[in-house]
KOLSEFI-85262 format. One record per residue (C-alpha): residue number from 1; residue in three letters; x, y, z. Coordinates in steps of 0.02 Angstrom, whole numbers, plus 50000, padded with zeros to 5 digits. Each point is the difference from the previous one (the first is absolute). Layout:
<NUM,"ALA",<X,Y,Z>>
...
***
This chain:
<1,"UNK",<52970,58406,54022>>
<2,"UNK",<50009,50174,50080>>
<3,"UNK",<50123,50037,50126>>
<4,"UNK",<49884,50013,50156>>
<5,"UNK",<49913,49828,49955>>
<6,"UNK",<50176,49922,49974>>
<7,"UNK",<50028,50080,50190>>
<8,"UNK",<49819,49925,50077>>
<9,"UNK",<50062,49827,49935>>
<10,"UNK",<50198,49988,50067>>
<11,"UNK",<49907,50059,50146>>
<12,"UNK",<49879,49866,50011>>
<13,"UNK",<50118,49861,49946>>
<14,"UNK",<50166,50073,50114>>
<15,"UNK",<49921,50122,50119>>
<16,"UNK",<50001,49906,50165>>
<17,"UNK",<50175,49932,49963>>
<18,"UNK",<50066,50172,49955>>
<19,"UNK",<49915,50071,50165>>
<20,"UNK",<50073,49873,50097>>
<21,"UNK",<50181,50010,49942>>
<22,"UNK",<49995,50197,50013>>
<23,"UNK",<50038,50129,49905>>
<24,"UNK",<50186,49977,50029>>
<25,"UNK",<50020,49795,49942>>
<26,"UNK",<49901,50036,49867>>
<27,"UNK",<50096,50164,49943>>
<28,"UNK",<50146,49856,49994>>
<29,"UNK",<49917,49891,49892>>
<30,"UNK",<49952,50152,49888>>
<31,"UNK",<50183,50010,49987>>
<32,"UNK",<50042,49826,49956>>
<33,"UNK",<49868,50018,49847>>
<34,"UNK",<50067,50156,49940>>
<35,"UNK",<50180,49881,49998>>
<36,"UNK",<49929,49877,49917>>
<37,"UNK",<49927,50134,49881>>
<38,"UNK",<50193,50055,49977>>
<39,"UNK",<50055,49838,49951>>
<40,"UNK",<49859,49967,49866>>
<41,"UNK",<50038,50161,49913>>
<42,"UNK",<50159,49957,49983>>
<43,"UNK",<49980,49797,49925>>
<44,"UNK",<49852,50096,49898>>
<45,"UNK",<49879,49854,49985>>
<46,"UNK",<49830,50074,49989>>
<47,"UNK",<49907,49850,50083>>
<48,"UNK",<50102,50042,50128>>
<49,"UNK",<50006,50170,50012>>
<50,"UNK",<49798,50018,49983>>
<51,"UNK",<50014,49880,50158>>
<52,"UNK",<50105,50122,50096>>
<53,"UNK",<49914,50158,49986>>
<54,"UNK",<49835,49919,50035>>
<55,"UNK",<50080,49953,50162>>
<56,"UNK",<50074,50177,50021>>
<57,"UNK",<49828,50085,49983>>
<58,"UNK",<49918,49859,50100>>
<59,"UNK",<50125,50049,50145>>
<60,"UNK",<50001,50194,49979>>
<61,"UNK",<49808,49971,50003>>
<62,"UNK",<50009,49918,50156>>
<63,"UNK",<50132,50137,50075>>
<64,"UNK",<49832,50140,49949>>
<65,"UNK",<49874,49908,50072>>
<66,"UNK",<50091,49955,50162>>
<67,"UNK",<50022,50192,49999>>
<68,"UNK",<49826,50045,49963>>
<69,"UNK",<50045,50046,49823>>
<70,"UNK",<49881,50010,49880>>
<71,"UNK",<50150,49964,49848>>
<72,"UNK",<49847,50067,49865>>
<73,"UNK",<49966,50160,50082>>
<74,"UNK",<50179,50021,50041>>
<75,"UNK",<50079,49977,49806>>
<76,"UNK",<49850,50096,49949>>
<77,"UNK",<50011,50153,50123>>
<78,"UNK",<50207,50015,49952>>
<79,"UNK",<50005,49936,49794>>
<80,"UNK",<49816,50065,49938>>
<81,"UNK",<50074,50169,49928>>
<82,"UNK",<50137,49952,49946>>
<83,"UNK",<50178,50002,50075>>
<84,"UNK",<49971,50051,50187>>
<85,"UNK",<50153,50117,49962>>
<86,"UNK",<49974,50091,49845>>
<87,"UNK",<49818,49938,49988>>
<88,"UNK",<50026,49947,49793>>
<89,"UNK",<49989,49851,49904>>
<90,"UNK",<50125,49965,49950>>
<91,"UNK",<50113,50064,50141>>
<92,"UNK",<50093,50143,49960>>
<93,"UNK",<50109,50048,50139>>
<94,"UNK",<50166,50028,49974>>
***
Protein backbone atom coordinates (compact mmCIF):
# COMPACT_ATOMS: atom_id res chain seq x y z
CA UNK A 1 0.00 0.00 0.00
CA UNK A 2 1.44 3.45 -0.87
CA UNK A 3 1.44 6.12 1.56
CA UNK A 4 -1.25 8.43 -0.05
CA UNK A 5 -3.75 5.39 -0.46
CA UNK A 6 -3.01 4.39 3.21
CA UNK A 7 -4.02 8.37 3.84
CA UNK A 8 -7.48 8.23 1.43
CA UNK A 9 -8.50 5.17 3.63
CA UNK A 10 -7.84 6.48 7.56
CA UNK A 11 -9.59 9.27 5.98
CA UNK A 12 -12.54 7.50 4.87
CA UNK A 13 -12.78 5.15 7.85
CA UNK A 14 -11.81 8.17 10.73
CA UNK A 15 -12.26 11.39 8.82
CA UNK A 16 -15.54 12.74 10.20
CA UNK A 17 -14.55 11.67 13.74
CA UNK A 18 -11.12 13.29 13.44
CA UNK A 19 -12.88 16.55 12.00
CA UNK A 20 -15.17 16.60 14.66
CA UNK A 21 -12.82 16.21 17.63
CA UNK A 22 -10.36 18.88 16.06
CA UNK A 23 -7.15 19.12 15.41
CA UNK A 24 -6.26 19.67 19.06
CA UNK A 25 -8.17 16.23 20.76
CA UNK A 26 -6.88 14.43 18.19
CA UNK A 27 -3.17 15.81 18.45
CA UNK A 28 -3.82 14.22 22.17
CA UNK A 29 -4.67 11.02 21.10
CA UNK A 30 -1.65 11.10 18.63
CA UNK A 31 0.16 11.40 21.81
CA UNK A 32 -1.30 8.63 23.73
CA UNK A 33 -0.30 6.22 20.63
CA UNK A 34 3.10 7.41 20.41
CA UNK A 35 3.01 6.26 24.56
CA UNK A 36 1.78 3.28 23.90
CA UNK A 37 4.43 2.99 21.12
CA UNK A 38 7.06 3.72 24.09
CA UNK A 39 5.92 1.05 26.14
CA UNK A 40 5.93 -1.73 23.33
CA UNK A 41 9.49 -0.96 22.44
CA UNK A 42 10.43 -1.42 25.57
CA UNK A 43 8.44 -5.20 26.50
CA UNK A 44 9.74 -5.86 22.69
CA UNK A 45 6.96 -8.18 21.57
CA UNK A 46 6.67 -7.77 17.88
CA UNK A 47 2.87 -8.58 17.67
CA UNK A 48 2.72 -5.87 19.69
CA UNK A 49 4.92 -3.52 18.53
CA UNK A 50 3.69 -3.98 14.68
CA UNK A 51 0.26 -3.03 16.46
CA UNK A 52 1.60 0.19 17.78
CA UNK A 53 3.21 1.79 14.95
CA UNK A 54 0.30 0.97 12.76
CA UNK A 55 -1.64 3.04 15.17
CA UNK A 56 1.11 5.76 15.23
CA UNK A 57 1.04 6.20 11.40
CA UNK A 58 -2.77 5.80 11.38
CA UNK A 59 -2.83 8.90 13.82
CA UNK A 60 0.05 11.02 12.27
CA UNK A 61 -1.98 10.31 9.04
CA UNK A 62 -4.91 11.69 10.43
CA UNK A 63 -2.88 14.84 12.04
CA UNK A 64 -1.75 15.47 7.74
CA UNK A 65 -4.93 15.15 6.45
CA UNK A 66 -6.75 17.26 9.05
CA UNK A 67 -3.96 19.72 7.98
CA UNK A 68 -4.35 19.35 4.35
CA UNK A 69 -1.20 17.30 4.12
CA UNK A 70 -0.59 15.33 1.44
CA UNK A 71 2.02 12.85 3.85
CA UNK A 72 3.29 11.30 0.06
CA UNK A 73 4.16 14.51 -1.48
CA UNK A 74 5.45 15.77 1.76
CA UNK A 75 8.16 12.66 2.62
CA UNK A 76 8.84 12.79 -1.02
CA UNK A 77 9.49 16.63 -1.54
CA UNK A 78 12.00 16.51 1.91
CA UNK A 79 13.69 12.54 1.70
CA UNK A 80 13.79 12.03 -2.35
CA UNK A 81 17.56 13.20 -2.59
CA UNK A 82 18.71 12.05 0.04
CA UNK A 83 19.30 13.59 3.54
CA UNK A 84 17.48 17.05 3.33
CA UNK A 85 20.78 18.27 5.05
CA UNK A 86 23.70 16.98 3.29
CA UNK A 87 21.48 15.63 0.43
CA UNK A 88 23.52 11.83 0.51
CA UNK A 89 22.58 8.45 1.09
CA UNK A 90 23.75 7.50 3.43
CA UNK A 91 23.84 10.72 5.51
CA UNK A 92 27.02 12.10 5.95
CA UNK A 93 26.90 15.07 8.08
CA UNK A 94 28.96 15.36 10.76
Amino acid sequence: MQIAEFQRLIEAIYGERDRARGLSGTHMWFGEEVGELTRALRRNRREELEGEFADVLAWLTTLASMSGIDLEQAARRKYAAGCPRCRATPCACP
